[in-house]
N, C-alpha and C positions, 0 to 999 in steps of 0.2 A: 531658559527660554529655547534655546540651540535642542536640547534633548526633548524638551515638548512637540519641537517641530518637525524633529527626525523621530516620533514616534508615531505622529500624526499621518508622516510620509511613508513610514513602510506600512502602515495600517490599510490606507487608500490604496497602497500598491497591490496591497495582496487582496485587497476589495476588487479592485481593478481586475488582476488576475484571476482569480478563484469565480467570479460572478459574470465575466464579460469576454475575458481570453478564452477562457477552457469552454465557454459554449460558441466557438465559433467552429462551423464547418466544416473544416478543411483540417486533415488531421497535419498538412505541414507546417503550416502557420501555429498551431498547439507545441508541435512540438518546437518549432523553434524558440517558445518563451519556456519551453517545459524545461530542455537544456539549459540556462541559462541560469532555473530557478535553482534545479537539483545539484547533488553534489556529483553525479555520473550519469550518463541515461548512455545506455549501450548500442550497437547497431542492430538497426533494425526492430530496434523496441518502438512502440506506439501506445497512445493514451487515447480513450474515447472520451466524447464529448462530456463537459460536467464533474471531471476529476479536480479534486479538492489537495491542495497541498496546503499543510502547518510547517512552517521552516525548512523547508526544501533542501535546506545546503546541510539538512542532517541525513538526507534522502539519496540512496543510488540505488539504480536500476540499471539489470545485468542485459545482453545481448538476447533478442528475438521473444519479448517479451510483452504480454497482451496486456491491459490495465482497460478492463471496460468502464461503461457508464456510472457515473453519480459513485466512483469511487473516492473513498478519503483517506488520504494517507499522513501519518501526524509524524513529523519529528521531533517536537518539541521534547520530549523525554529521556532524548537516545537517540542512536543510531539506528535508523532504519534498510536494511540490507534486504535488497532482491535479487536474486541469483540469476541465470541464463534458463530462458525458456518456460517463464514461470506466467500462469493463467490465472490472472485475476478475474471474476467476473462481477458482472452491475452489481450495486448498493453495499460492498462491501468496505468496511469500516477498520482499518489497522492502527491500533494505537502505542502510542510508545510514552503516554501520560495521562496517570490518573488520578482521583482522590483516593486519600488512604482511607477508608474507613473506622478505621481505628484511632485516626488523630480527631484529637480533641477539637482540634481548628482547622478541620477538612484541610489540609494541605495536600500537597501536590507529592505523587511522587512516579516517579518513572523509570524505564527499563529498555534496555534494545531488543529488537525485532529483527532475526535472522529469517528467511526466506530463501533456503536452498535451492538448488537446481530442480527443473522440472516437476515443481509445484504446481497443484492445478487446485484453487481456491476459488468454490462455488459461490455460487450468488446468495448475498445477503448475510455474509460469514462475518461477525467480529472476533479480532484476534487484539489480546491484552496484551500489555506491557511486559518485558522481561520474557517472550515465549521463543523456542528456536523450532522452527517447522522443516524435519530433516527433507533429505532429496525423494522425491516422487509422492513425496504422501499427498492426499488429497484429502481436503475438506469437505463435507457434506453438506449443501445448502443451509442455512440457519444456524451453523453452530456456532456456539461460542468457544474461542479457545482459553483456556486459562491455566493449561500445563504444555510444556512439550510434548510433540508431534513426532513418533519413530519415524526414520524414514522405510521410505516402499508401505507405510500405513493411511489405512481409511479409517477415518475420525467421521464422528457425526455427534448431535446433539446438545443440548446445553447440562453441565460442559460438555464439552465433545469428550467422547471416550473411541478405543480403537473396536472400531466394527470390521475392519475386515483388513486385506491385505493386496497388495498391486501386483499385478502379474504384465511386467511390461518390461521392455529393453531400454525402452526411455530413449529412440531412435530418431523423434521429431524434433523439428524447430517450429516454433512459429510465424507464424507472419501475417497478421490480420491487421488489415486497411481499410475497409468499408468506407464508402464513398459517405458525405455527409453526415457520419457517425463520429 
């Protein structure tokens, strides 16, 4: 009965959280539940409104780091690792659990998710279970990732493959606040 009730509770909590915190306004009030949920959120990192967390205390997120809109970020499969200065943009999808497709009885399986430094991951990007995305590479709108990511590479496509190569010092921090975003 005890464990029915404390499943019921962190069920609602994260209903709570996920559907009614994360679309509130004000990006301090976000973040002080977002802290709280994660396993690290760094300074000066910030989440836009409509960000989705699965298990949070499997989640950290590194210093000066952007996480826009209607993003989701899964722990549940692993460790999910975000580095310093890393550009998440809207409706993308990071997961760390999947179904295997090869099991007879669709189970579950899953893998960590490394997120180096000075990543800059376009809108609408999903990235699979078990991928390491090295420092500066950038993702290209729409791709899916389903292998490792060089770093200082541009990836695009489903799967993503490398299209090209970053010509950058990687000299910036972030810091994006938008007023009611």
């Amino acid at each position: 009965m005890i464990t029915s009730f404390k499943i019921f509770l962190v069920a609602f909590w994260n209903y709570v959280f996920n559907r009614w915190i994360m679309f509130i306004p004000f990006h301090n009030i976000r973040m002080f539940f977002i802290r709280r949920m994660l396993l690290k959120v760094g300074k000066k990192s910030n989440a836009l409104m409509g960000l989705e967390i699965r298990k949070g205390k499997n989640i950290s997120i590194g210093d000066h780091c952007v996480i826009n809109r209607n993003v989701l970020l899964d722990g549940r499969g692993g460790k999910l690792s975000i580095g310093n200065n890393v550009d998440i943009a809207q409706e993308t999808n990071i997961w760390t659990l999947e179904h295997d497709v090869h099991d007879d009885y669709h189970r579950d399986k899953g893998g960590s998710v490394t997120i180096e430094d000075h990543v800059w991951i376009a809108s609408r990007v999903t990235i699979l279970p078990g991928i390491t995305i090295g420092k500066g590479a950038v993702i290209a709108s729409g791709s899916v990732v389903t292998k490792d990511v060089p770093s200082m590479s541009i990836v695009g496509g489903i799967p993503a493959k490398v299209i090209g190569q970053r010509n950058s010092k990687l000299l910036y921090q972030l810091h994006h606040q938008p007023w009611f975003q």
